[in-house]
N, CA, C and O of each residue as an XYZ file, in Angstrom:
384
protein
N       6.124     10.618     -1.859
C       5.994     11.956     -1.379
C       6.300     12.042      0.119
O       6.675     11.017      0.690
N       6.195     12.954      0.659
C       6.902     13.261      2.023
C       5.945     12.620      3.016
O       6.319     11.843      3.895
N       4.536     13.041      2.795
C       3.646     13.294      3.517
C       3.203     11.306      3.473
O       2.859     10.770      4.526
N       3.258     10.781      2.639
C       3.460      9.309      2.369
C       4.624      8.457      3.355
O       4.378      7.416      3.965
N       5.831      9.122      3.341
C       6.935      8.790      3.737
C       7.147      9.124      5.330
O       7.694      8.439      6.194
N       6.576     10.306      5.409
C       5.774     10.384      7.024
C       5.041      9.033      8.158
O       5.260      8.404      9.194
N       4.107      9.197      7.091
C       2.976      7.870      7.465
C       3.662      6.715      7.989
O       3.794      6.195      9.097
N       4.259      6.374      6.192
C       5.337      4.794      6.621
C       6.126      4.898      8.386
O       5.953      4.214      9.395
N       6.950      6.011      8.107
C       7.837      6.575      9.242
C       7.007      6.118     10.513
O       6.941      5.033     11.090
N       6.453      7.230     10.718
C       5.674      6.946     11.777
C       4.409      5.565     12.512
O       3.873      5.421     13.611
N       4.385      4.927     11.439
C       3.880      3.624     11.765
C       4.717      2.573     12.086
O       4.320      1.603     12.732
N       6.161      2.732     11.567
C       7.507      1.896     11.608
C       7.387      1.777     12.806
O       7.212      0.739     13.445
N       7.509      3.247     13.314
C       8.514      3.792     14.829
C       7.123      3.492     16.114
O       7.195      3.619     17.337
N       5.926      3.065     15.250
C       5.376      3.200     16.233
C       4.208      3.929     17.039
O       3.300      3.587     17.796
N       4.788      5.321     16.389
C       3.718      6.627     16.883
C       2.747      6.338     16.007
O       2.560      5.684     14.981
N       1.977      7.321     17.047
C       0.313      7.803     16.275
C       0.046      9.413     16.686
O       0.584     10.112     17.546
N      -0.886      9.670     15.825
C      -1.228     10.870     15.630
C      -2.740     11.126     17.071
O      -3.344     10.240     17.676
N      -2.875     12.383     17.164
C      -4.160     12.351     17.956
C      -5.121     12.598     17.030
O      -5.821     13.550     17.374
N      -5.483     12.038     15.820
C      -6.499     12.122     14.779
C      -6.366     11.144     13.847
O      -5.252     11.287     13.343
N      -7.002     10.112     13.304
C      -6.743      9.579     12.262
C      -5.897     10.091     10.621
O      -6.555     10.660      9.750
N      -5.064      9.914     10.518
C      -4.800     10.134      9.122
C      -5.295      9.475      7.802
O      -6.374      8.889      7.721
N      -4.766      9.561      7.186
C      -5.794      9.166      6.012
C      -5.463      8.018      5.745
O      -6.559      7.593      5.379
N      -4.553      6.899      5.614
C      -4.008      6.064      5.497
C      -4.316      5.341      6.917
O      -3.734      4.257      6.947
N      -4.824      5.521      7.739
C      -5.228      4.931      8.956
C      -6.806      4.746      8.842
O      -7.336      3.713      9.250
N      -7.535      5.781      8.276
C      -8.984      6.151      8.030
C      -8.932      4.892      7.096
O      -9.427      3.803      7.386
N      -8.116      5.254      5.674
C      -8.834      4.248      4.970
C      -8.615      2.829      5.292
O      -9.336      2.073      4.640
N      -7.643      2.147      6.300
C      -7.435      0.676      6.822
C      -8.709      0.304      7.966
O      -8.845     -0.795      8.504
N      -9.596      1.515      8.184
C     -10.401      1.568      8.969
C     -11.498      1.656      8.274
O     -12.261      0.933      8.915
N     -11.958      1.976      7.574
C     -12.868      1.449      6.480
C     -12.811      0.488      5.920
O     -13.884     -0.094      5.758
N     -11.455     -0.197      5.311
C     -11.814     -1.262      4.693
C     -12.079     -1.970      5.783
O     -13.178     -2.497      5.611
N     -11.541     -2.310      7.037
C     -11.909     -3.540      8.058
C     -13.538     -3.216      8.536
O     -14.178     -4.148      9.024
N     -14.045     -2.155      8.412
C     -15.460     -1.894      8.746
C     -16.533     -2.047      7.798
O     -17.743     -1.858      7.922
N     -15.591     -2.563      6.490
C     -16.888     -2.900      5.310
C     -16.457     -4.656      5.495
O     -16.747     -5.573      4.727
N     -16.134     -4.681      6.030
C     -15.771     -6.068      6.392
C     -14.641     -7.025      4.996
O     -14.839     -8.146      4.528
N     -13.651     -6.159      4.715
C     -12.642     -6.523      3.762
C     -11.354     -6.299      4.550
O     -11.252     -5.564      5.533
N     -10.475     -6.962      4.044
C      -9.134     -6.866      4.305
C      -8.336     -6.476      3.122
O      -8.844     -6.554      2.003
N      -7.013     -6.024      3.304
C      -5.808     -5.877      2.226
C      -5.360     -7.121      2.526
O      -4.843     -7.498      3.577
N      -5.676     -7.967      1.167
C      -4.791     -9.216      1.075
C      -3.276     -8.894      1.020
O      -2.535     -9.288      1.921
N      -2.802     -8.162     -0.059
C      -1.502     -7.432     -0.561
C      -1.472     -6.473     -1.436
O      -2.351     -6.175     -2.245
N      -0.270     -5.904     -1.243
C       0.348     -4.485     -2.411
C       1.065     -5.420     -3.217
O       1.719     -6.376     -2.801
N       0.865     -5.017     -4.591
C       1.743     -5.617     -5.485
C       2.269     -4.132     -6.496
O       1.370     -3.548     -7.102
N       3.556     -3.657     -6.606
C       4.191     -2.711     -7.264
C       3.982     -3.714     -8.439
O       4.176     -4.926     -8.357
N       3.407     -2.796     -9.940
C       2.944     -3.720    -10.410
C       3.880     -3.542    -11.557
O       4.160     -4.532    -12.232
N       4.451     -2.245    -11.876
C       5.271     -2.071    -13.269
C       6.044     -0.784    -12.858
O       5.809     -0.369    -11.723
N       6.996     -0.046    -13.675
C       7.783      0.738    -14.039
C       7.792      1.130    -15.317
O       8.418      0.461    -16.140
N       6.855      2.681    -15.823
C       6.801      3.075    -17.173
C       7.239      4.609    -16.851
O       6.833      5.287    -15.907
N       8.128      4.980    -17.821
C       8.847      6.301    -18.132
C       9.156      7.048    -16.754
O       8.964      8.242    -16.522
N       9.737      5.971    -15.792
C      10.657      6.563    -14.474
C       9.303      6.215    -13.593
O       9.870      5.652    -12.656
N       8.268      6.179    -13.344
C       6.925      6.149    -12.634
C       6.197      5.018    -12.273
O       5.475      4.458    -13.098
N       6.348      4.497    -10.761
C       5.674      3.235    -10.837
C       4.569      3.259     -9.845
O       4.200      3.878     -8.846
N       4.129      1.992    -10.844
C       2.414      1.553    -10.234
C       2.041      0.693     -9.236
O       3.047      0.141     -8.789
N       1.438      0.478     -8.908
C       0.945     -0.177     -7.616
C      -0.447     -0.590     -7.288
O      -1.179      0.393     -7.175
N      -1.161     -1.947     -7.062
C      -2.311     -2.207     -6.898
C      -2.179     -3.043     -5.770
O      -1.496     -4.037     -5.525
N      -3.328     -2.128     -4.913
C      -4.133     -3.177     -3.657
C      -4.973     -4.751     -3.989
O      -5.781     -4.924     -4.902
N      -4.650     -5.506     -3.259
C      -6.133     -6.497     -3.630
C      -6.739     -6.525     -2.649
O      -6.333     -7.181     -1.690
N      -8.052     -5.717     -2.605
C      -8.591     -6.338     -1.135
C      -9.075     -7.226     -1.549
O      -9.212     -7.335     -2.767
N      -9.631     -8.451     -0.439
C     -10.178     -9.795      0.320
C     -12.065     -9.229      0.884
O     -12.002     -8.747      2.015
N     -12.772     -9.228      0.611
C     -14.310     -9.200      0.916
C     -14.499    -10.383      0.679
O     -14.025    -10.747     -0.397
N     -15.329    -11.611      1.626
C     -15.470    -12.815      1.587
C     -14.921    -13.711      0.478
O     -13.856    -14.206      0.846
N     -15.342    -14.162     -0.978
C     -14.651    -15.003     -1.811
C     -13.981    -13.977     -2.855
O     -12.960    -14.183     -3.511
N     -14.483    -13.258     -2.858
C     -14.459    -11.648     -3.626
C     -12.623    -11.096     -3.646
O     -12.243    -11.056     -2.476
N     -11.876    -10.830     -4.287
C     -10.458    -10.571     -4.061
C     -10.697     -9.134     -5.641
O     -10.690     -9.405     -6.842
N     -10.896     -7.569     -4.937
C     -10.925     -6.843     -5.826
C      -9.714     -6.216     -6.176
O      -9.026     -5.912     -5.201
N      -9.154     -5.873     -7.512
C      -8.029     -5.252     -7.409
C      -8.345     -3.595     -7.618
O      -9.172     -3.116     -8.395
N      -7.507     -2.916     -6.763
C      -7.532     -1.685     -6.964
C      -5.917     -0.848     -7.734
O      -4.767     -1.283     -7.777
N      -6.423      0.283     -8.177
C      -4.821      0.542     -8.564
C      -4.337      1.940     -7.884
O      -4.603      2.922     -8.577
N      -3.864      2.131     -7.004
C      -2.702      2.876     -6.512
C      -1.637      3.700     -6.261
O      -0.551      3.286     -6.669
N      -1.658      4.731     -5.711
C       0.033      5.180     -5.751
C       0.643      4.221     -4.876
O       0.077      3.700     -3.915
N       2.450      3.896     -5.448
C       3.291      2.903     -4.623
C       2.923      3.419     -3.095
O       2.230      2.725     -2.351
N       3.376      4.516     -2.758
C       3.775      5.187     -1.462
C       2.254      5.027     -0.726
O       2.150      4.456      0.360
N       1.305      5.491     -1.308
C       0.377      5.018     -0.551
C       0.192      3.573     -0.526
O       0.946      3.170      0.359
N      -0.335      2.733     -0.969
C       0.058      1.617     -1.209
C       0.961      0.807     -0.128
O       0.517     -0.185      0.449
N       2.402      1.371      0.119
C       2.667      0.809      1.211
C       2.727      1.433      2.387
O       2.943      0.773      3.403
N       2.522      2.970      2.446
C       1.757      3.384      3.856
C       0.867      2.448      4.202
O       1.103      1.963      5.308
N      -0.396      1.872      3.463
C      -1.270      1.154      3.677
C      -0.924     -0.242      4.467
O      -1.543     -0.695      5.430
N      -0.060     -0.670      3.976
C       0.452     -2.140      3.917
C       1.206     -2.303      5.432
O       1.568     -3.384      5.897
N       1.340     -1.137      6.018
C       2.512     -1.326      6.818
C       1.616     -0.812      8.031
O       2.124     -0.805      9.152
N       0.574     -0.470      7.891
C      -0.493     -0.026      8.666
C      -1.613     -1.381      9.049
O      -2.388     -1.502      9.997
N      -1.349     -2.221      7.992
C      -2.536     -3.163      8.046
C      -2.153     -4.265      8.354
O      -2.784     -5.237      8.769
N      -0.162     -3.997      7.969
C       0.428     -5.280      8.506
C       0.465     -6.684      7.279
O       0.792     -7.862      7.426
N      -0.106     -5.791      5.880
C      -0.417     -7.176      4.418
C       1.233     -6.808      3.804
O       1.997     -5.850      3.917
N       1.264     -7.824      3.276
C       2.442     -8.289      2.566
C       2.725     -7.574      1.339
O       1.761     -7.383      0.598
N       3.952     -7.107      0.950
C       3.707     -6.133      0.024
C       4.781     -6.683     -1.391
O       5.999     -6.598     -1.240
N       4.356     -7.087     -2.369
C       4.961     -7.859     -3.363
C       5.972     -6.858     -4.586
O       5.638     -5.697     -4.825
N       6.642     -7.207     -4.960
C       7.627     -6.072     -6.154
C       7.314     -7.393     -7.202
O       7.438     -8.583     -6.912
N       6.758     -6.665     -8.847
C       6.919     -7.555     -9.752
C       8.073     -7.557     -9.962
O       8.895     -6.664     -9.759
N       8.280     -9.165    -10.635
C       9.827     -9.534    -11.135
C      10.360     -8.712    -12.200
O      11.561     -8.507    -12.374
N       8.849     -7.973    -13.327
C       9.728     -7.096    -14.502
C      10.286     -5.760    -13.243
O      11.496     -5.752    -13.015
N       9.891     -5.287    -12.906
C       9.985     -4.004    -12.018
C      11.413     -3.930    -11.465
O      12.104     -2.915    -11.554
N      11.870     -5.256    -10.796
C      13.074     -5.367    -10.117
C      14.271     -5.455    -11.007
O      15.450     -5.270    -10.706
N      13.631     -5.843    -12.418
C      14.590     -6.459    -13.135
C      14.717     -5.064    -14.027
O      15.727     -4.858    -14.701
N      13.603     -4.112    -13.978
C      13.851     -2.602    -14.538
C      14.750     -1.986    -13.481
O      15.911     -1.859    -13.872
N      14.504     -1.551    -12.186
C      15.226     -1.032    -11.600
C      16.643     -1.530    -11.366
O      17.485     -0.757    -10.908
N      16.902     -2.627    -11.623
C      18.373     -3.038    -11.564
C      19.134     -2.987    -12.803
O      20.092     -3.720    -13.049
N      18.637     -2.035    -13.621
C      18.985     -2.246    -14.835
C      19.512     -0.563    -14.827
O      20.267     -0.144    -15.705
N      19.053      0.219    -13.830
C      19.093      2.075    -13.626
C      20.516      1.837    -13.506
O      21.286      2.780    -13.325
């Protein structure tokens, strides 16, 4: 979405907002519950629409969450975690 594609944008380039956005809020919560984003993993491609799960890191603890992509890597690019494409996913989209 735009407002997703914003975020990314503007974290690329650098800028910041004079307010937290939401994708900044929530990288600021997770580091204040004392967790990290290990990684984004795009996890599949079903009927044109793909998925996406966080794992956060809380001490031995690695929870998975599930995601929109775009947020997902707004997140990732904000927090600076590594952001993974499954092998079926790549091997769907190269198939469009």
């Amino acid at each position: 979405g735009y407002f997703e594609a914003s975020a990314i944008d503007r974290r690329v380039r650098g800028e910041s907002t004079p307010r937290p956005m939401t994708h900044k809020l929530l990288a600021d919560t997770i580091e204040a519950l004392g967790a990290r984003l290990l990684r984004v993993v795009v996890t599949r491609l079903h009927e044109n629409t793909f998925y996406a799960s966080l794992e956060l890191e809380q001490g031995e603890t690695v929870v998975p969450m599930d995601c929109r992509p775009s947020d997902a890597i707004a997140l990732a690019v904000r927090t600076e975690a590594p952001i993974y494409v499954a092998e079926e996913v790549i091997e769907a989209v190269a198939g469009l």
